[in-house]
C-alpha positions as CSV (number, residue, x, y, z in Angstrom):
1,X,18.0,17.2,15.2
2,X,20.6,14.4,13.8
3,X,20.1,13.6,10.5
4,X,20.2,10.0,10.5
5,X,22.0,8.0,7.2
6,X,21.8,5.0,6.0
7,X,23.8,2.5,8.5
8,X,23.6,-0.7,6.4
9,X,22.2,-1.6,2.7
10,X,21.2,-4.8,1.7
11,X,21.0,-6.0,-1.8
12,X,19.9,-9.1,-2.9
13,X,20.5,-10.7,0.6
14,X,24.1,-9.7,1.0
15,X,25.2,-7.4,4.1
16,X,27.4,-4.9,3.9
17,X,28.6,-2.8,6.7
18,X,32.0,-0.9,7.7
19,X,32.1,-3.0,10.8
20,X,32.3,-6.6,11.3
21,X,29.7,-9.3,11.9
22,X,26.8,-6.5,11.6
23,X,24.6,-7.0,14.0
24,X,20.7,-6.0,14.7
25,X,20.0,-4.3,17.9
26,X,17.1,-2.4,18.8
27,X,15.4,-0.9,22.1
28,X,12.1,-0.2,23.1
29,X,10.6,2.1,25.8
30,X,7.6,4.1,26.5
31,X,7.8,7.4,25.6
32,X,5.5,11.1,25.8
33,X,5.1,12.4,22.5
34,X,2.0,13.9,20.9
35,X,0.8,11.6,17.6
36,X,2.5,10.0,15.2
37,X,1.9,12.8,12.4
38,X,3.7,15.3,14.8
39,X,6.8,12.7,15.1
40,X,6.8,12.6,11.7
41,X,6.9,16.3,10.9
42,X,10.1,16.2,13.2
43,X,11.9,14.1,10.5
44,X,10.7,16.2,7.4
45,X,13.3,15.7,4.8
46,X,14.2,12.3,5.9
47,X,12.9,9.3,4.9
48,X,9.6,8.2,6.5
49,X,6.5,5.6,6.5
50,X,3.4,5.3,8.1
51,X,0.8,2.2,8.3
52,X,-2.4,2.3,10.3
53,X,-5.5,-0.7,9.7
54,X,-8.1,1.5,9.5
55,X,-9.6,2.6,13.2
56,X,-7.6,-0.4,14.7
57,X,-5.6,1.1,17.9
58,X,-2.1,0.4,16.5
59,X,-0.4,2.6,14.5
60,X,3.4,2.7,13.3
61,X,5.2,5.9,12.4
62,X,9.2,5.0,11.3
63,X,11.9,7.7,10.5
64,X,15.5,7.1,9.6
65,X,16.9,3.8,7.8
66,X,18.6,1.3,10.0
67,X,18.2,-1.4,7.5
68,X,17.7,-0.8,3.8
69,X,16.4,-4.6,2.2
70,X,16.4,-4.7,-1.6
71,X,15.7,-7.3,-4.3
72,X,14.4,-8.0,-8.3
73,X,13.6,-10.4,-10.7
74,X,11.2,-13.5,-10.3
75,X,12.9,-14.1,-6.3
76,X,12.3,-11.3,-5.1
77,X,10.2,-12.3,-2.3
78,X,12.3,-15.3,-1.7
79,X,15.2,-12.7,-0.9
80,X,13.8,-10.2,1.1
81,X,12.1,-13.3,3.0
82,X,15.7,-14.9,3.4
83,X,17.8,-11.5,4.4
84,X,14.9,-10.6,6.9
85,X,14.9,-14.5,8.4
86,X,18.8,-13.9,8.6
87,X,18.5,-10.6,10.6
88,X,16.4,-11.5,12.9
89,X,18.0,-14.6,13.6
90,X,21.0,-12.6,15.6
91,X,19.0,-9.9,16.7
92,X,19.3,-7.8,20.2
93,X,16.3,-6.8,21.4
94,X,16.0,-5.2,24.5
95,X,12.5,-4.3,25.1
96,X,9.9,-2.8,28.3
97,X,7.0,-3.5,25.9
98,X,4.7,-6.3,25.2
99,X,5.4,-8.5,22.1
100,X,3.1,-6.2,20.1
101,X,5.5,-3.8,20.2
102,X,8.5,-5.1,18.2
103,X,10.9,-4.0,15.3
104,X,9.5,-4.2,11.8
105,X,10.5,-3.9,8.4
106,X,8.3,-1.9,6.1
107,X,7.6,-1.6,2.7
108,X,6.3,-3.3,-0.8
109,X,6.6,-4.6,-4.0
110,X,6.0,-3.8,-7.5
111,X,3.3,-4.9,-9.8
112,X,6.0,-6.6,-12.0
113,X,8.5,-8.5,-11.3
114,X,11.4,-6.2,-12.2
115,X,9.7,-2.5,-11.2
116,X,9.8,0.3,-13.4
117,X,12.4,2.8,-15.3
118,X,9.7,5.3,-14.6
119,X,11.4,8.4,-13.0
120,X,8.5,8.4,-10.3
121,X,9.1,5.1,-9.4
122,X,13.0,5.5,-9.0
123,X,13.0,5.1,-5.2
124,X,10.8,2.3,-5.2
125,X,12.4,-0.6,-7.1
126,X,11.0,-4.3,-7.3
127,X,11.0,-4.7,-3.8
128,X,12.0,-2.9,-1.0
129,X,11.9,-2.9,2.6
130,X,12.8,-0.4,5.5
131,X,13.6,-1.1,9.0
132,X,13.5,2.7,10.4
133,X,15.9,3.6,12.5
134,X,13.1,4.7,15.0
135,X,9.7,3.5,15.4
136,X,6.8,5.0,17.0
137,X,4.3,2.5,17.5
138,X,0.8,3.3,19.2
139,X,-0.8,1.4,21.1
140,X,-4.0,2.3,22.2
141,X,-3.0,5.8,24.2
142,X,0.6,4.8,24.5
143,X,3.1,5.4,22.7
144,X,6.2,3.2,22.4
145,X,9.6,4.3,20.5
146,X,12.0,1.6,19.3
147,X,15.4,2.6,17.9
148,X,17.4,0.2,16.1
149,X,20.8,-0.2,14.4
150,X,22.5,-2.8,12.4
151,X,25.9,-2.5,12.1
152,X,29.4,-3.9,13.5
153,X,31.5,-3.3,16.6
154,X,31.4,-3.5,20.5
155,X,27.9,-4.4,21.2
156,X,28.2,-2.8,25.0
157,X,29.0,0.5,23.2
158,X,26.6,0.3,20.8
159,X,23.5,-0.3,23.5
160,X,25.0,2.5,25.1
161,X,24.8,4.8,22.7
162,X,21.0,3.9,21.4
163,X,19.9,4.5,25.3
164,X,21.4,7.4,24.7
165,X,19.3,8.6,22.2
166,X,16.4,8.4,23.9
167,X,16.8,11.7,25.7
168,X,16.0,13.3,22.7
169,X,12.4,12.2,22.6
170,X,11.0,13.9,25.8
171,X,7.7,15.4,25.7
172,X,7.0,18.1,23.4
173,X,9.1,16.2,20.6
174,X,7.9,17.2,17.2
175,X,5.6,20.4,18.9
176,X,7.4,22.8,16.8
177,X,7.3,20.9,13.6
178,X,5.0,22.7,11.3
179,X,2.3,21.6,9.0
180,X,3.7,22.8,5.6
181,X,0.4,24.5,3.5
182,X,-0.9,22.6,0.9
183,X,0.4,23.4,-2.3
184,X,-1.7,24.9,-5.3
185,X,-1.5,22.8,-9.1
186,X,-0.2,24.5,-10.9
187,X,-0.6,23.0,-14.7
188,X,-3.4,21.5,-14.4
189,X,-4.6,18.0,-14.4
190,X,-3.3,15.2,-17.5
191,X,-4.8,12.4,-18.6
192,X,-2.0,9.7,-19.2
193,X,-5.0,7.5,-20.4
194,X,-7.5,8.9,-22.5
195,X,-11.2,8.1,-22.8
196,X,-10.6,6.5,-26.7
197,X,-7.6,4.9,-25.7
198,X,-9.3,3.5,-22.8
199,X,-12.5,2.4,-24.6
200,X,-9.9,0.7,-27.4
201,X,-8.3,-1.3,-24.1
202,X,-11.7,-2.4,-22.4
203,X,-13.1,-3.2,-25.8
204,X,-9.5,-5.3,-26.8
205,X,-9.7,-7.3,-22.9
206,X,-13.3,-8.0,-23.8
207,X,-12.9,-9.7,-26.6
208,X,-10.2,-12.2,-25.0
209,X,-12.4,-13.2,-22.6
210,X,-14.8,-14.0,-24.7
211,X,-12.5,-15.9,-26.9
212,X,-11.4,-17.9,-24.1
213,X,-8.0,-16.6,-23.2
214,X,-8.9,-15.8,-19.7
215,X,-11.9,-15.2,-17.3
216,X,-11.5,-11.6,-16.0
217,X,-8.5,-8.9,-16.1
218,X,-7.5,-5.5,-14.3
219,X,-7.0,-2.5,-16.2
220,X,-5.4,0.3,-14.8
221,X,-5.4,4.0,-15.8
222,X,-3.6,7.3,-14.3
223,X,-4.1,11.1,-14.0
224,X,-1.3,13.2,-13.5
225,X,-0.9,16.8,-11.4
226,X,2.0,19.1,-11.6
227,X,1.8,21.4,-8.1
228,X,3.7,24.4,-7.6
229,X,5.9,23.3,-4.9
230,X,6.7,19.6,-3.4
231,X,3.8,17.6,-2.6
232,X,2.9,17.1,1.9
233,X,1.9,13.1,1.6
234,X,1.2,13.9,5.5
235,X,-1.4,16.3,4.8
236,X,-2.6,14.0,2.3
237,X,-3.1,11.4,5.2
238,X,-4.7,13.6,7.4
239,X,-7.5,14.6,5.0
240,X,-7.7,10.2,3.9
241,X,-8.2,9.7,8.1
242,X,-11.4,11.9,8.0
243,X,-13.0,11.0,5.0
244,X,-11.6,7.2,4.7
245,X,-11.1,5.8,8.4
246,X,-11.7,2.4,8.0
247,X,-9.5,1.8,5.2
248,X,-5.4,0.9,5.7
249,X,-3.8,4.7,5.3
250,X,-0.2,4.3,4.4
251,X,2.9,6.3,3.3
252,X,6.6,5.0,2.0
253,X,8.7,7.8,1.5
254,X,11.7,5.5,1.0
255,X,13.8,9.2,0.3
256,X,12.9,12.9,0.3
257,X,10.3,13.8,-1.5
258,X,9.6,10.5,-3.4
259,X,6.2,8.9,-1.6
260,X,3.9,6.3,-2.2
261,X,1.0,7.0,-0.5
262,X,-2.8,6.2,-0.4
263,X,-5.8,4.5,1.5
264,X,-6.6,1.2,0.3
265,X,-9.9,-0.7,1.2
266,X,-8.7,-3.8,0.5
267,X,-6.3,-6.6,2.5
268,X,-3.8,-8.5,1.0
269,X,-3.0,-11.2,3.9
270,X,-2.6,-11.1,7.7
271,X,-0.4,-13.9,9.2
272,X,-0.4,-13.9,12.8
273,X,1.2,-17.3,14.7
274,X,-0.4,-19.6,12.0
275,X,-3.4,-17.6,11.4
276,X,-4.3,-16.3,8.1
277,X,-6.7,-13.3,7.4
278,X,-7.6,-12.4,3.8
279,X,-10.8,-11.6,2.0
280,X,-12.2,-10.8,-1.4
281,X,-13.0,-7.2,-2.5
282,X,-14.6,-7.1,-6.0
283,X,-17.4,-5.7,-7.9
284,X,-18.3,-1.9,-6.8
285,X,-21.4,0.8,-6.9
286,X,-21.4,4.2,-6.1
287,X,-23.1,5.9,-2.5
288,X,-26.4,7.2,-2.8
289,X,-27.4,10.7,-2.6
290,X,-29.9,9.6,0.1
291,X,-30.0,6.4,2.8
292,X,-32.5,5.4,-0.2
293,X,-30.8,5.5,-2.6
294,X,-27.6,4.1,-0.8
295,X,-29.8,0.7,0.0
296,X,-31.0,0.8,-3.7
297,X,-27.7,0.6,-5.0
298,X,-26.2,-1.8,-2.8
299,X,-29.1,-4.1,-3.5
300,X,-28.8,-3.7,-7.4
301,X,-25.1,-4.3,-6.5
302,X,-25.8,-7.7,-4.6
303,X,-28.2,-8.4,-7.9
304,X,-25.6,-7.9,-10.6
305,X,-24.7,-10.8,-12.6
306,X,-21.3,-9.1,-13.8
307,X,-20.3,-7.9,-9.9
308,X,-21.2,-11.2,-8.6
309,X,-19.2,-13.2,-11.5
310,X,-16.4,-11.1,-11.1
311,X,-16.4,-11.1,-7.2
312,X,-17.2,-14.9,-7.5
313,X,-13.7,-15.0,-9.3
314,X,-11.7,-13.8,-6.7
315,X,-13.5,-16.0,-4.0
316,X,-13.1,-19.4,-5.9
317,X,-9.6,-18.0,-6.8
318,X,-9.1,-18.1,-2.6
319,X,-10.2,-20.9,-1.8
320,X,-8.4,-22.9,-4.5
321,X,-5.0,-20.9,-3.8
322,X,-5.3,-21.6,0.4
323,X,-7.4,-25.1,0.8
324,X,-3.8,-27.4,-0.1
325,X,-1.9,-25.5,2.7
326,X,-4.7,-25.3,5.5
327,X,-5.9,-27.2,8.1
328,X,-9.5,-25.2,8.6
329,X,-10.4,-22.8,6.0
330,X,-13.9,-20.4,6.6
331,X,-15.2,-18.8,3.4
332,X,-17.9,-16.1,3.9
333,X,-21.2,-18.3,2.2
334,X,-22.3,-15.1,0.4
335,X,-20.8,-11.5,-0.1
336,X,-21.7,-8.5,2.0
337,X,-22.1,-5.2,0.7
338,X,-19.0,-2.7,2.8
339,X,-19.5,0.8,2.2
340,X,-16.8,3.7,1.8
341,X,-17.4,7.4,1.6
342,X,-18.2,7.6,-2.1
343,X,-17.9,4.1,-3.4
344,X,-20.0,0.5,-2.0
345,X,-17.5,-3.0,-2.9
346,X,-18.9,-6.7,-2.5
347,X,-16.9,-8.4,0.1
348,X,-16.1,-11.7,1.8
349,X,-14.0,-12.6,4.4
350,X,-11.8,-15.8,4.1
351,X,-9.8,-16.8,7.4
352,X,-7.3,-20.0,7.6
353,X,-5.8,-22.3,9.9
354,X,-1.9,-23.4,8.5
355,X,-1.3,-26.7,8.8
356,X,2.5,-26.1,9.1
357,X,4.1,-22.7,10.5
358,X,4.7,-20.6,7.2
359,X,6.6,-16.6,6.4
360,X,3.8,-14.4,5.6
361,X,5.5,-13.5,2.2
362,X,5.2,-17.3,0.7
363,X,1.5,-16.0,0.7
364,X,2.4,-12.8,-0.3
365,X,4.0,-13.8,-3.5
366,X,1.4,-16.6,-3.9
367,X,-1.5,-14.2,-4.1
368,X,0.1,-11.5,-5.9
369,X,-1.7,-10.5,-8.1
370,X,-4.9,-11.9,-7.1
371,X,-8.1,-12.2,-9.2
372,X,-9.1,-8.9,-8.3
373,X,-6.0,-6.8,-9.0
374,X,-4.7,-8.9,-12.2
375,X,-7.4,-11.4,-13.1
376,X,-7.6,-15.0,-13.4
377,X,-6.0,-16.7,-14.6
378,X,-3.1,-15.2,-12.8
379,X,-0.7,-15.8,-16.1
380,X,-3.0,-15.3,-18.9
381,X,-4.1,-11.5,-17.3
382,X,-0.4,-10.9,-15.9
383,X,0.2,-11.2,-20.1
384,X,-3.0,-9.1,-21.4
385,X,-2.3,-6.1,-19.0
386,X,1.7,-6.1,-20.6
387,X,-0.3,-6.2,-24.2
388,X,-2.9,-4.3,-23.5
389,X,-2.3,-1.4,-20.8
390,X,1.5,0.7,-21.5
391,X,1.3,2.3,-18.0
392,X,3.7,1.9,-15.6
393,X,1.8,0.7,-12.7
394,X,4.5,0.9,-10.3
395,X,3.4,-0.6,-6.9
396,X,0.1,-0.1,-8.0
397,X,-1.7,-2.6,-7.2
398,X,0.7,-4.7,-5.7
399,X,1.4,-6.1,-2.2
400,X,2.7,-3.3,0.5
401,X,2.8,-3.4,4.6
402,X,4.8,-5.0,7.1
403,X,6.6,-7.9,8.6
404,X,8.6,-8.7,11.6
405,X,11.5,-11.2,12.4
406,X,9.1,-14.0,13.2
407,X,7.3,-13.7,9.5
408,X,3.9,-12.6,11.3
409,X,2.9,-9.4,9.7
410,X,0.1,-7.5,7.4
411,X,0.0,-6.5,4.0
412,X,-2.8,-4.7,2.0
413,X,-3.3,-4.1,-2.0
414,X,-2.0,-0.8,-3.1
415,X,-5.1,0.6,-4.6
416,X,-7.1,4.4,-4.1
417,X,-2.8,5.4,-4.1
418,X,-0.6,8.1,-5.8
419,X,3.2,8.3,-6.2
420,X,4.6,11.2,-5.9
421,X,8.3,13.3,-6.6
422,X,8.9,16.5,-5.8
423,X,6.0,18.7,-7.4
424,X,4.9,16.1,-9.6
425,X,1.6,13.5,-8.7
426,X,0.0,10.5,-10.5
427,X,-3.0,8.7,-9.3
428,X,-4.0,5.3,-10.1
429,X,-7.3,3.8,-10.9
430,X,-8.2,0.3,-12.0
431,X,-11.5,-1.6,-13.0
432,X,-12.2,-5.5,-13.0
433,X,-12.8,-6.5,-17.0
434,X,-15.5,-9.8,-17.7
435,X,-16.7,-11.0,-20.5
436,X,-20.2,-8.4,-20.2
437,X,-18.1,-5.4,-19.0
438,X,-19.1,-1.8,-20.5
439,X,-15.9,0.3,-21.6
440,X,-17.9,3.4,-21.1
441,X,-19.2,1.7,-17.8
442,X,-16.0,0.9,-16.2
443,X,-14.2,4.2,-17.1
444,X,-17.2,5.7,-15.0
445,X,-15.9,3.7,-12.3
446,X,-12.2,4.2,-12.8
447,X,-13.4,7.7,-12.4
448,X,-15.6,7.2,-9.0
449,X,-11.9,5.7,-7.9
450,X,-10.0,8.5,-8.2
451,X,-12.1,10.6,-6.1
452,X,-10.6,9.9,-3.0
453,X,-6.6,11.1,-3.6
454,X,-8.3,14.4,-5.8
455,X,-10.0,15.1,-2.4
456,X,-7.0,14.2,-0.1
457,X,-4.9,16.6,-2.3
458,X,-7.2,19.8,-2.1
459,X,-8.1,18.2,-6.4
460,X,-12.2,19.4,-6.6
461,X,-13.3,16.1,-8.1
462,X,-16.6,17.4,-8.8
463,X,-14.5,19.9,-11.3
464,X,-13.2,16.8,-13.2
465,X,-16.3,15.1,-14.6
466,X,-15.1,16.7,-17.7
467,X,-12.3,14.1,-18.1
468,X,-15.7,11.5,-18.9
469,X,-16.6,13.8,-21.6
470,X,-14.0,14.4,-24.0
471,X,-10.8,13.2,-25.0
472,X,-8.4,16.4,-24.4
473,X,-5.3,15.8,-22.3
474,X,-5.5,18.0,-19.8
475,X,-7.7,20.3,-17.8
476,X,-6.7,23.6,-17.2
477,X,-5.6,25.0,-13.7
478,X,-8.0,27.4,-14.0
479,X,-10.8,24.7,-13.6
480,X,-9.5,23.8,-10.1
């Protein structure tokens, strides 16, 4: 197998490439190859990224870097918006697919506006996007395969050569490729927020909002696992597929061994040819032991003053943030009650008509963060959670997905996620602050959060109830 290298960086919108006048080109064709997980496995040590809508038919599998898009500060979206636009503009694409099938840049941006020095979050950045230097997209049972490469010289040469590469990708590709055993922890579980601290923090947002100084905030908090070997984020996947399947399942592994990965419930924006799907996803009860008790909580959900204020929140928040730009705007006239495997959110869906074409990250970067990742208002919470909460969220809770050359594309809210370099794991978990919120009551649901990485990475929740009960930093291995 080549090992494919970076052909071109990008940084800050600037090109730069050994040959001249880079140029985009990228080929599609149907190809036999077993699932995307198997491809994957092929390109173990490379970089890699997977996106799949929950049990939607499509899903993309990329390998390589053909384009490498990054960006900080304030314009960050405005860049990668800009160098994308550019791209695309001049692109070669020679396709036997239908316009589903396409090249796409993948990736995300960080909660902040500048990233993190956090050695986890190294690979990440503020913002940055992928175009892999091979696709797999699926497409009900097909599977399509799109190679691309940016870069100077004779274009005739260079089609030649990606046709080439397609004879690599017969059937049987990635057959061999094994699935590496899950790894053992091997010091334990840590607390990087502990119960006092996080009673202190709730207690400290509480009493803002009932000052006045904002309406609702987000506070986040983070376990940490040491394994005894580097982490499989594919494995990881595979175990979120079976117990999460209607959530987006996603991975960036932007380099070897550094991944952002997880299995979020809850949609950013969807832009497709001037239509714009979004929704609001706030206020939360656990399942029930039995269908009974399921329906009893859900309905004590739909009854709670503090879920529906702080779900109300993020639906006003919507509809004030999309009504200026829109032409036809449908809000959901009450919340429904979705249901995951271990955890039941309000919801309501919001879906727009644009009067004027639009790039699906103008929306991005005017919903991030919304109500029901930061709070509201957007600047007053954006300044609590730097007072209040000293983790380094990362891309937690930030925008990540896709986009193509035409600014359609999907993004989703980086939450029920874990980052992850070499050996070393941290999970996030956030809860929705109002002015009636319960520290001891929201660290309860922090904790229901968390449950779905521990399970994905062989963690027996169940074994970590402790963590409620005391304030010690970390639980043995032993207890695993």
């Amino acid at each position: 197998m080549t090992r494919i290298t970076d052909t071109t960086t990008m940084q800050n919108g600037h090109a730069h490439s050994n040959g001249h006048s880079p140029q985009l080109i990228a080929i599609t064709r149907e190809v036999e190859l077993d699932s995307p997980e198997s491809f994957l496995r092929a390109f173990d040590g490379l970089p890699r990224l997977f996106w799949q809508r929950g049990t939607y038919a499509s899903a993309f599998a990329g390998a390589g870097i053909a384009m490498d898009i990054r960006a900080a500060g304030k314009d960050r979206f405005t860049q990668v918006r800009r160098a994308i636009t550019e791209v695309a503009a001049r692109a070669l694409i020679v396709s036997d697919a239908s316009g589903e099938v396409r090249p796409r840049w993948f990736g995300g941006f960080s909660f902040t506006p500048d990233g993190s020095d956090d050695p986890l979050w190294a690979a990440f950045g503020a913002a940055r996007f992928i175009l892999p230097r091979y696709l797999l997209t699926r497409v009900g049972g097909f599977h399509w395969l799109t190679i691309s490469d940016y870069a100077g010289g004779d274009r005739e040469a260079r089609l030649a050569a990606l046709k080439a590469e397609f004879e690599r990708f017969g059937p049987g590709f990635g057959a061999a490729a094994q699935t590496t055993a899950p790894s053992s922890p091997a010091h334990g579980l840590t607390e990087r927020t502990d119960r006092e601290t996080w009673m202190r923090q709730v207690e400290g947002a509480v009493e803002m909002i009932q000052d006045g100084a904002l309406r609702k905030v987000v506070l986040a908090r983070a376990l940490e696992a040491e394994f005894d070997g580097p982490l499989d984020p594919l494995a990881a996947l595979a175990q979120l597929e079976h117990s999460y399947p209607t959530a987006y399942r996603f991975l960036f592994e932007p380099e070897a061994r550094a991944a952002f990965f997880g299995a979020t419930p809850e949609r950013l924006v969807r832009m497709d040819e001037g239509e714009l799907h979004t929704g609001a996803l706030a206020g939360s009860a656990p399942r029930g032991a039995t269908p009974e008790e399921d329906d009893r909580f859900a309905a004590e959900l739909l009854a709670s003053k503090k879920d529906r204020h702080e779900h109300a929140l993020v639906v006003n928040w919507l509809r004030e943030t999309l009504a200026p730009v829109t032409r036809a705007l449908t809000v959901g006239e009450a919340p429904q009650v979705i249901q995951l495997q271990n955890i039941q959110h309000l919801y309501t869906p919001v879906r727009a008509t644009l009067k004027t074409r639009a790039h699906i990250l103008q929306f991005v970067e005017r919903m991030h963060p919304t109500p029901a990742l930061g709070g509201d208002p957007q600047a007053a919470a954006r300044e609590a959670i730097a007072r209040i909460e000293p983790l380094a969220r990362g891309w937690y809770g930030a925008p990540v997905g896709w986009l193509d050359g035409d600014g359609n594309g999907e993004f989703a809210v980086a939450i029920r996620s874990a980052v992850a370099k070499d050996a070393r794991v941290r999970l996030y978990a956030g809860a929705g602050i109002v002015g009636d919120s319960i520290p001891a009551r929201e660290w309860d649901e922090t904790a229901l959060k968390f449950k779905p990485l521990l399970g994905a990475l062989g963690l027996n929740g169940a074994q970590f109830s402790v963590l409620g009960a005391q304030s010690a930093k970390t639980v043995l291995s032993s207890e695993f």
